[in-house]
C-alpha positions, 0 to 999 in steps of 0.5 A: 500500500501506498500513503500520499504526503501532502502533495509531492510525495508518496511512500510505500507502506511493505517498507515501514516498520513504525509512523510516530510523532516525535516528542523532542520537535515538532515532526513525524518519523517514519522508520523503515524496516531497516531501522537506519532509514528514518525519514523526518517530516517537519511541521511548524509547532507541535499542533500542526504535526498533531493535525497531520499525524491525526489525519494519517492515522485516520486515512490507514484506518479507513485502508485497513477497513477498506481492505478487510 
């Protein structure tokens, strides 16, 4: 599966280990299988990375529903 970021950017979930907010800046990691590859989305303040980290969760629940 894939997940679309914004509007420039897409990844492919089969290589994904973890999606989480990080706690120390206001961004998402998304840590890949490998564990060395950490891709950081920066985000202004904490409540706009809450806001998208929100919005991922929803939209891969609604793929998980979808796919059962």
């Amino acid at each position: 599966m894939w997940l679309k970021l914004g509007d420039t950017e897409i990844i492919n979930l089969d290589f994904v280990s973890t999606i989480k907010k990080n706690q120390k800046t206001p961004s998402i990691e998304i840590v890949y299988h490998d564990l060395n590859n950490i891709k950081s989305l920066p985000f202004a303040n904490a409540e706009d990375r809450d806001k998208a980290f929100k919005a991922i969760m929803e939209n891969l629940s609604r793929m998980r529903l979808f796919f059962e």
